[in-house]
N, C-alpha and C positions, 0 to 999 in steps of 0.2 A: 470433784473427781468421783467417778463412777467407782462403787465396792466391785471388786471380785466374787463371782458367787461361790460359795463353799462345794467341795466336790463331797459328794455322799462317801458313806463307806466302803461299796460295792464299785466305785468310780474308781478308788482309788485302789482297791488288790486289784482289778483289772489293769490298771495302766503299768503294777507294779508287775503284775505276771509277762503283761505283752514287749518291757523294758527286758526281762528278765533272759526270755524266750531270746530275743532280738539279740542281746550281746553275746548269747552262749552261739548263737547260730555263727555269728561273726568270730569268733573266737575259738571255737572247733574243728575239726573237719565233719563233723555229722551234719547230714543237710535238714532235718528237720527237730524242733525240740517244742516239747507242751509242757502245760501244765495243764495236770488231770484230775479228776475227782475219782474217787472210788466211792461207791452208793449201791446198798442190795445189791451186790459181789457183781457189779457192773463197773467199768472205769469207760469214763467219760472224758473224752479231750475237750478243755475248755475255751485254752488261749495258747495260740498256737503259732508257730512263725516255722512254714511248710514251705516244702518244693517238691516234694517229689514221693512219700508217704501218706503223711498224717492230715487233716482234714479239722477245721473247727468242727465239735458233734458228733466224729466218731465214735461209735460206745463199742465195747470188744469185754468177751465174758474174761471177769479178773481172774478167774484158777487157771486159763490157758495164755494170760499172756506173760510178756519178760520181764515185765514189773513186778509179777508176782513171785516169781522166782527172785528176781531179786533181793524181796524181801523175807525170803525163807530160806536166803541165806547163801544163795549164787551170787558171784562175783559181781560189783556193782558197772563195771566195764570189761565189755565183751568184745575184741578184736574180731572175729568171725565168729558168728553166730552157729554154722554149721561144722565147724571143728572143736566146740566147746561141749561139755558132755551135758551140761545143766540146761542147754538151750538148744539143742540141736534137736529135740523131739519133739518141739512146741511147732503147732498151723503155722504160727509168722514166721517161722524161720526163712520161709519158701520166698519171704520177699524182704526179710529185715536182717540183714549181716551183720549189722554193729549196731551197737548199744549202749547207752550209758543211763544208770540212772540212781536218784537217791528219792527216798519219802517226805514227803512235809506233812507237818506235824500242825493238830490244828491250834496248836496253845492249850487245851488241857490234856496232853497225853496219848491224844488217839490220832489215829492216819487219816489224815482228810483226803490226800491223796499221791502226786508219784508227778516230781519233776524227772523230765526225761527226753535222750535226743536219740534219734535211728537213723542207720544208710541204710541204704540196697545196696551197698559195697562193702567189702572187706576195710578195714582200716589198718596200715604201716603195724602199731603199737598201740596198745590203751595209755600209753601216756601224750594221744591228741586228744586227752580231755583231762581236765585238770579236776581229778577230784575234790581236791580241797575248794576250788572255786565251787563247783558244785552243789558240795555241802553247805558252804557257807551261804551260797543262793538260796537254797530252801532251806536255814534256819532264818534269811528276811523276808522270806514271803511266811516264813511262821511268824514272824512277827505282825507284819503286815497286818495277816488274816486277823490276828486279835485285837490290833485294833480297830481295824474296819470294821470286823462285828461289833466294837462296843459303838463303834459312831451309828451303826446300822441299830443297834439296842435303843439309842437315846434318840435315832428318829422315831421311830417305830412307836415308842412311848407318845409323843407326841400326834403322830400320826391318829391313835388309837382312840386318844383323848376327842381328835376332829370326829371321826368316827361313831362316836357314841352318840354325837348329838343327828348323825343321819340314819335315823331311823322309818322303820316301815310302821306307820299308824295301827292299822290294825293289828298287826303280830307283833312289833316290837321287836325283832329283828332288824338286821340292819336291811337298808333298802339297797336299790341296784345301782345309784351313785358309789353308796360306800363300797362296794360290793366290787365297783370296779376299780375303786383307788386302790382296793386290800390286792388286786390279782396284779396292777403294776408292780405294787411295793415284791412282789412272789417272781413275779417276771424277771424284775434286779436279780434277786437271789438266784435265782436259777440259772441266769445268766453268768453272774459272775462268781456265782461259788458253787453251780451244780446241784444243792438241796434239790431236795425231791418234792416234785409237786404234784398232787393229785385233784381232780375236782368230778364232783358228781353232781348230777342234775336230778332232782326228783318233781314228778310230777303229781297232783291230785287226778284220781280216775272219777272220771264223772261227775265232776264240780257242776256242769252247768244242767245237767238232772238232776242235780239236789236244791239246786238253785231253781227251777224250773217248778219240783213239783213241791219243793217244801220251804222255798222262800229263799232269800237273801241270809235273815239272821243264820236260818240253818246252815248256809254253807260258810258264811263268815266264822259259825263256830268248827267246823271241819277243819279251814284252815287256823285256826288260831289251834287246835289239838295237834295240826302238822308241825307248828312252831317249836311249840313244846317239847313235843317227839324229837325233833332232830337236835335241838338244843339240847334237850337232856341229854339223848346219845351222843354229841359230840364234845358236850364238856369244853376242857382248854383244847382239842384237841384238830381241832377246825373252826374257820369261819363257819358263819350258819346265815344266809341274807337270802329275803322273798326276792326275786326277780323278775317274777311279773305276775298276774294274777293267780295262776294256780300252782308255778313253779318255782321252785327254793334249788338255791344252791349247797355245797359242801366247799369249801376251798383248805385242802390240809398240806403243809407246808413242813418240810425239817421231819420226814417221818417214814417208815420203809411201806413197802407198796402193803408187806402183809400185813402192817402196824392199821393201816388204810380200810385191807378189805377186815379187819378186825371190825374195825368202824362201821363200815356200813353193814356187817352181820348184825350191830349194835343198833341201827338206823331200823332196820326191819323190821327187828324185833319190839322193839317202841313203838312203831308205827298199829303193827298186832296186835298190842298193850293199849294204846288210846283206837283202836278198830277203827283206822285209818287207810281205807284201798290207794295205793298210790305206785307207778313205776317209777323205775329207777335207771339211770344209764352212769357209768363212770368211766376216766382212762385218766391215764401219766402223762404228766406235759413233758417233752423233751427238745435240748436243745436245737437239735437237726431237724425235727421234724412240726417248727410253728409255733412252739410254745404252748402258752395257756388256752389262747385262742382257740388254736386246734385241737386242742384236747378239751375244750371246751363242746365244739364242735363235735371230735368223736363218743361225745357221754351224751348228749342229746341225740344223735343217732339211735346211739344204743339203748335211750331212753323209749324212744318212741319204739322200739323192736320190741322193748320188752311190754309195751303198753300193747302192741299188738296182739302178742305171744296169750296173754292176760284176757284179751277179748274176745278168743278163739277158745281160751280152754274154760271158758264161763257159756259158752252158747249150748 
């Protein structure tokens, strides 16, 4: 008899948030309910069971939405939005009448982010949502969450282990095999828990004029000082993998966007240090708009703008 294959950790908060969403929706009167991430004072809908609002990937700045009032201490159910004093001055009000919500908790102490359902209509009574259900729903998706992250910890280990041994010959970094196992494993996470993803593309300027007038070894050593460079500046802090002959990537995972451009101020300035000419392009992956891929995608853009930029102000 055939085994069942194991569901990953990110498998299973997903099926548990989309259960979750699903019976509150049935069990309400609100017609739409998420579960959210909050991330760099951004709140992100992650898993969602909608009709008539909420959207999987919508992101809404957290200091202006009802989430956040909520958590600073406004009523966790709101009958009409626009007769309530604590929500009636907030942008959604204009299309979101009713409310309900409580926080989840990521299991060590901090807000991951904001179980929640909305109308665009008034609702009878806030006792059409049953707060104790509520609460109790997101203290199981805190539970959840912690253990999905540890099943996500003890792939990941594993994972890390295959990893090591695909390496890029010359540099020693990892190669564009591993490089895209590490942006799946980042894709899960972002998918089902919203971490923040960043990735930068750097390129060598001029590799094949060093190549050209001063040999192979020479530019073999340019890049092997790019290796370095990025490595040291990235530390635990990101992946670091050659991607193809003159170009390395950054893949940084679990970290806020300024923690990010900290990093590549860090990237620069190493590159400076071992006299390294190279451009740079970098963006955030996000849920609605493509993922890794696409932000992959918009840092190579902005790589080659900035290799232009570079070639213009050297002439």
């Amino acid at each position: 008899m055939a085994t069942r294959p194991t569901l990953r950790g990110d498998e299973l908060f997903t099926r548990a948030a989309l259960d979750v969403v699903a019976y509150l929706r049935e069990s309400s009167a609100l017609s739409d309910w998420s579960v959210s991430r909050v991330v760099d004072d951004v709140q992100v809908h992650l898993h969602v069971h909608e009709d008539n609002i909420l959207a999987r990937g919508d992101r809404v700045p957290f200091a202006s939405s009802f989430c956040h009032q909520m958590m600073s201490g406004a009523a966790p159910i709101v009958r009409d939005s626009r007769q309530d004093q604590d929500y009636a001055h907030l942008p959604m009000a204009t299309r979101i009448r009713a409310y309900a919500g409580v926080p989840i908790d990521d299991g060590n102490g901090q807000v991951f982010g904001v179980l929640c359902g909305v109308d665009p209509w008034p609702v009878e009574a806030v006792q059409v949502v049953d707060l104790d259900l509520l609460r109790f729903s997101s203290r199981m998706l805190t539970h959840q969450l912690r253990a999905s992250r540890l099943l996500d910890a003890a792939d990941a280990a594993r994972v890390d282990a295959q990893l090591s041994a695909l390496t890029d010959e010359l540099t020693e970094l990892m190669n564009r095999r591993a490089w895209n196992r590490a942006v799946v494993d980042a894709e899960r996470r972002l998918e089902a828990y919203g971490d923040a993803v960043h990735v930068a593309i750097v390129d060598v300027d001029g590799l094949k004029a060093i190549n050209d007038g001063r040999g192979h070894l020479a530019g073999d050593a340019v890049l092997q000082s790019m290796a370095g460079a990025l490595l040291r500046a990235a530390g635990d802090r990101a992946v670091v993998a050659r991607l193809s002959g003159d170009e390395f990537g950054l893949l940084c995972v679990g970290r806020s966007r300024a923690a990010f451009d900290v990093l590549l101020r860090d990237v620069a300035a190493r590159l400076v240090e071992v006299g390294v000419a190279a451009s740079l392009g970098s963006s955030s992956a996000t849920v609605e708009d493509g993922g890794i891929s696409a932000a992959m995608g918009r840092a190579d853009v902005q790589m080659y703008a900035h290799k232009r930029e570079r070639k213009a102000a050297a002439r």
